[in-house]
N, C-alpha and C positions, 0 to 999 in steps of 0.2 A: 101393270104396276105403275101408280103412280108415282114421278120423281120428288124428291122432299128438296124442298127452295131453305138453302140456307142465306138469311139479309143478314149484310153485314155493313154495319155504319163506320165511316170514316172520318175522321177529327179533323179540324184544320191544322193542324200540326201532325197529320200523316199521309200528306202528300210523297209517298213513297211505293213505288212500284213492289218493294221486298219488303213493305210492312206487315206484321206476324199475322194478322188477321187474315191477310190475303193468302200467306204461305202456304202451299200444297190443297190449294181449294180447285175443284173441277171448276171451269169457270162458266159449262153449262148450267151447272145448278145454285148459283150463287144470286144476288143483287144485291151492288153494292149500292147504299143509302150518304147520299151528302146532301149539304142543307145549308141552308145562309138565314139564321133566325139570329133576331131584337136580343134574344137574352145571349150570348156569344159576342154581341159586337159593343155590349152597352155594358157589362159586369164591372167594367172601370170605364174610365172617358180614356179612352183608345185616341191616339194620335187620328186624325181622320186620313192621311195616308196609309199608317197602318192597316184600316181597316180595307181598305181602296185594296190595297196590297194582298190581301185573304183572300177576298171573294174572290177577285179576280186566278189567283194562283190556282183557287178550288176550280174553279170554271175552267182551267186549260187541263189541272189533271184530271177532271172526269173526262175530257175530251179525249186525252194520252189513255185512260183507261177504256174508254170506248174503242179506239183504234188497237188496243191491244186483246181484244175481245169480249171485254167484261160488260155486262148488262147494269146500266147505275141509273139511279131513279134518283133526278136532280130537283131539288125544293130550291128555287132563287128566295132573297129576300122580299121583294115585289111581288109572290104568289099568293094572288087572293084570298087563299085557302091555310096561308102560312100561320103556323100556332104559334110561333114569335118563340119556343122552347125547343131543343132536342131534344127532349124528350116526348111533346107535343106528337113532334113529327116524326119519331119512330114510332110512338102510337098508329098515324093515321098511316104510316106502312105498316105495320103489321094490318091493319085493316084491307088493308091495298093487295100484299101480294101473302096472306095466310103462311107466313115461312113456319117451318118445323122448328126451326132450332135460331139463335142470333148469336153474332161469332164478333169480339169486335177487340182492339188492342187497348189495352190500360192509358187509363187516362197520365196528362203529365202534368195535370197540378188537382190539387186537394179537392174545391169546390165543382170541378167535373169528377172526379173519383165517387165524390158521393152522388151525384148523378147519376153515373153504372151501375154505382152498386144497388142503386135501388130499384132497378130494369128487373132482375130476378122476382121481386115483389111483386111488381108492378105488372107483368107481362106473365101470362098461361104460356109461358115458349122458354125451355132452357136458353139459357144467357152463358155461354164460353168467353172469359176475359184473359186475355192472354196475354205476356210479358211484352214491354216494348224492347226487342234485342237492339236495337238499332246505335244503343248505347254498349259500350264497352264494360261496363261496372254494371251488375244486377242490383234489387238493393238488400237483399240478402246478403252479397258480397261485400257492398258497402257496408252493412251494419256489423258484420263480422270483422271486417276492418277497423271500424271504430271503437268496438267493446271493449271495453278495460282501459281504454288512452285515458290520460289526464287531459289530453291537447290533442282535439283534431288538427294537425296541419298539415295542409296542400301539400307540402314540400313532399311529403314523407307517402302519404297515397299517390301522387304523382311517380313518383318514381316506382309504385307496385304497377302501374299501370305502364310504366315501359318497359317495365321486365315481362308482364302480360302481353303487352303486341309486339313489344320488339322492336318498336320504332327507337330508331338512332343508338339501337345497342351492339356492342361487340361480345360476342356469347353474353357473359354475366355482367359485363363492363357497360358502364357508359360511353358511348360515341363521345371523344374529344377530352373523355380523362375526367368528368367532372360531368355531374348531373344539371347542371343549370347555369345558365352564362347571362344572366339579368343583368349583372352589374357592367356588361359590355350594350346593355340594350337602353342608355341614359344620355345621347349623345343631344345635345341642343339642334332644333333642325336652323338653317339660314337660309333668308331669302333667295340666295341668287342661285342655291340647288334648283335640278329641274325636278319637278316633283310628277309622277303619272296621276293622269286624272280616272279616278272610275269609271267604268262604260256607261253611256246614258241614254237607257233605251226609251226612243220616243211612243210615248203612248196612241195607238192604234184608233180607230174609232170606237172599239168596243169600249177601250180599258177607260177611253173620255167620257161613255155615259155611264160606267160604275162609277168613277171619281163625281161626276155631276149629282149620281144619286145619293151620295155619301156624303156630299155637300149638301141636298136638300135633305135629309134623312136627321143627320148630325149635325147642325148646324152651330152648335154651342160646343161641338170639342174643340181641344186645343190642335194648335198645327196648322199647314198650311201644305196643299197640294198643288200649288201653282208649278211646280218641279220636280212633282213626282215622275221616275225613271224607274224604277225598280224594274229588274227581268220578271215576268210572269210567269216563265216555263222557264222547265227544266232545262232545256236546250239552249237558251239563255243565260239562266244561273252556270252553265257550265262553261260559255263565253267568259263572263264574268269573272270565273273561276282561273280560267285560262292567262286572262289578261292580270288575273293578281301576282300569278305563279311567275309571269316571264316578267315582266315592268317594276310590279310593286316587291313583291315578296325580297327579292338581293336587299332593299335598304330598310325592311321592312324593322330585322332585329334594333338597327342604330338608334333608330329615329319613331321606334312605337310609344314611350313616354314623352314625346316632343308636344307643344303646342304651337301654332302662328296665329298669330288676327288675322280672319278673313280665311281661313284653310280648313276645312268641317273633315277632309278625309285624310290628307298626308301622305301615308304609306300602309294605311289598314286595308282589309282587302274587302271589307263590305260586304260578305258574305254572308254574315250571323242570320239575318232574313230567310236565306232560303237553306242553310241547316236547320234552322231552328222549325222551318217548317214542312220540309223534308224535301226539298227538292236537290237537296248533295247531300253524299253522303260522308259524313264525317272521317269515319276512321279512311275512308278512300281518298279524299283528301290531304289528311297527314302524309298518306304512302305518296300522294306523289310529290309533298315537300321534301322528304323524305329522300325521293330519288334524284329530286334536284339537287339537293345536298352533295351526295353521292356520287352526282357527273360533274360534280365542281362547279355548280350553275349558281348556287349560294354560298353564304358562310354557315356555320357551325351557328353562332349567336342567331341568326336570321332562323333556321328552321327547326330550332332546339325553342326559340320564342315566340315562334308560332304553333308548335306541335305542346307547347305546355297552356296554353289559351285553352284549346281544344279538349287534349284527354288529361290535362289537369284540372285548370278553373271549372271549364264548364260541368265534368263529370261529377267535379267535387262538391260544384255547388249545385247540381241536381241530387247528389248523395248525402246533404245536409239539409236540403230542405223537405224530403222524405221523412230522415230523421228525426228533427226535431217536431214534427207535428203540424195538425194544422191552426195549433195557436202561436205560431210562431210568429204571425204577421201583428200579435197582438204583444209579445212581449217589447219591454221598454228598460231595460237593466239602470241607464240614470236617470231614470224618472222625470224624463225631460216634458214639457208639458206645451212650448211655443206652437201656434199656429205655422203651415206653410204659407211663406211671405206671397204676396199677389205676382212679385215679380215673378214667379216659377214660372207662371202661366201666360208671361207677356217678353220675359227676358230686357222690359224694363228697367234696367238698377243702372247706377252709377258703379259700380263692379266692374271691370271691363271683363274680366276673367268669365263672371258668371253671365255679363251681357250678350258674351260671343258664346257661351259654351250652349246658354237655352235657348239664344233666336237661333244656332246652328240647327239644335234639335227641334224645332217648329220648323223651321225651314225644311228641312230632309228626314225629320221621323228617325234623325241617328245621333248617334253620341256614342266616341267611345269610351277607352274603359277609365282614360287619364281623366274627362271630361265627369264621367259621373261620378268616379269615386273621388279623384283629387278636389276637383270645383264643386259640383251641386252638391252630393256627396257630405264631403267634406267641411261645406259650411251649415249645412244640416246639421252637421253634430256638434260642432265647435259653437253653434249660434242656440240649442240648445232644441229642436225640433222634434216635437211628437213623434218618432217612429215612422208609424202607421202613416 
């Protein structure tokens, strides 16, 4: 009897060992499919560390996946034969290894969802798309949340979501008498605090000739990679993680609305990169804010203001842009019509505020959340800027 090869492709945003795709799969009969193709890295002008940041990450988890015994059939971007599409290139796998069936987890924005969905068409081989759990809100959940409100507000799903984990609850109560302690998270930071620097992992030989090729490849993005550190691995990201938990995280609450000249990180934990691309896992994270909390290693403000980032902001606003559709990137409610000024792209202006908050983001590929909403943000809307 012949065995039946189920391929299953993997997204650069599911860099996760417990991604659904993979869940309960024989991993004799499996290969899994990742790929570094032109249309993924080009669909916006991507920071060119960001993109440094991708491949490279994808390259260490097939490695972690290989050593964990899964069979993965790797497309670099530099392969002769590369279709510059994934779609392209699960084409020329299914060519390759004739699988029975393709298993793969739901995309997490709009313009790959239609992507998938058109696999079934497209491909003589059942197509299984299966939920990313990896989130705590389904969006079924979310939408059934939403029905009938006049006013989505965070506040009010945020707090369903901690009666759902149970993070910083007492039975039905909230930890510390009150669901949200913002108004203690606004303190001005000063210079002569000691402030913890991020880990800054020196890039290897390999990660220098991704970065080299991402510079001759993309030569007209914005950014600048002369400082790229980002952790590659998971092993890394959990350094990283580590070092936010014991150093940054105690002042994290006071001083997360602060900004300085000349300061890109503060007291944030620089983490968003590799949740977002699966190499921590989120809700595991919160637990062990969570339990620092709890040994008295933090305050209440500190881990109540970083556990609402998490499975408030983030959740809520992956559960709103489900929502609203995929013309959302297209609505414009005051009909604002200005071009974006050249400075975005150069951090050029006499602005000091917007000078420091974009050459930071060129510099490091980061920005947080004061920076883009308060400053870029902010005068986006106030100066009257197309949306889009």
């Amino acid at each position: 009897m012949v065995a039946m090869t189920i391929l299953i492709p993997v997204l650069g945003d599911q860099l996760s060992h417990g991604v659904s795709s993979l869940a309960g799969q024989d991993k004799a009969r499996c290969i899994i499919l990742m790929v570094e193709v032109e249309d993924e890295a080009s669909c916006v002008p991507h920071h060119k560390a960001k993109i440094a940041y991708l491949l490279f990450a994808t390259r260490h988890h097939a490695d972690d996946l290989r050593s964990a015994g899964w069979a993965v059939d790797y497309v670099p971007l530099d392969d002769p034969g590369n279709s510059g599409s994934f779609t392209g290139e699960l084409a020329r796998a299914v060519e390759r290894h004739d699988p029975s069936s393709i298993r793969v987890t739901e995309a997490g924005e709009w313009r790959v969802k239609a992507m998938i969905d058109s696999w079934p068409d497209r491909f003589d081989v059942p197509v299984t798309i299966l939920p990313d759990d990896r989130f705590l809100a389904s969006h079924a959940e979310f939408e059934t949340w939403a029905e009938g409100r006049k006013q989505l507000r965070m506040e009010f799903f945020y707090r369903d979501m901690r009666r759902k984990s149970g993070l910083l609850m007492n039975d039905d109560k909230p930890e510390g008498g009150q669901w949200n302690f913002d108004s203690e998270n606004r303190k001005p930071a000063k210079r002569d605090l000691v402030m913890p620097k991020p880990l800054h992992f020196t890039p290897d030989k390999i990660t220098q000739d991704v970065v080299a090729m991402v510079e001759a490849r993309f030569p007209h993005n914005l950014g600048r990679t002369e400082s790229f550190g980002f952790a590659v691995t998971r092993t890394d990201a959990l350094a990283q993680q580590s070092y936010f938990l014991e150093y940054a995280l105690p002042s994290f609450g006071d001083y997360q609305d602060a900004m300085l000249t000349g300061e890109p990180f503060l007291w944030h934990s620089i983490l968003s990169p590799y949740i977002n691309s699966g190499l921590l896992d989120p809700l595991e994270l919160c637990r062990d804010v969570e339990g620092r909390y709890r040994a008295g290693k933090v305050p209440i403000n500190a881990a109540e203001g970083f556990i609402r980032q998490i499975i408030g902001w983030r959740e809520y606003v992956r559960g709103i842009y489900w929502l609203a559709g995929p013309d959302y990137v297209d609505r414009n409610e005051l009909s604002a019509t200005r071009p974006l000024p050249s400075f975005y792209w150069t951090g050029e202006t006499d602005m000091h505020c917007m000078s420091q908050a974009i050459g930071q983001t060129l510099d490091h590929a980061y920005a947080h959340h004061i920076q883009r909403l308060m400053i870029t943000g902010n005068f986006a809307l106030v100066a009257g800027i197309d949306p889009r």
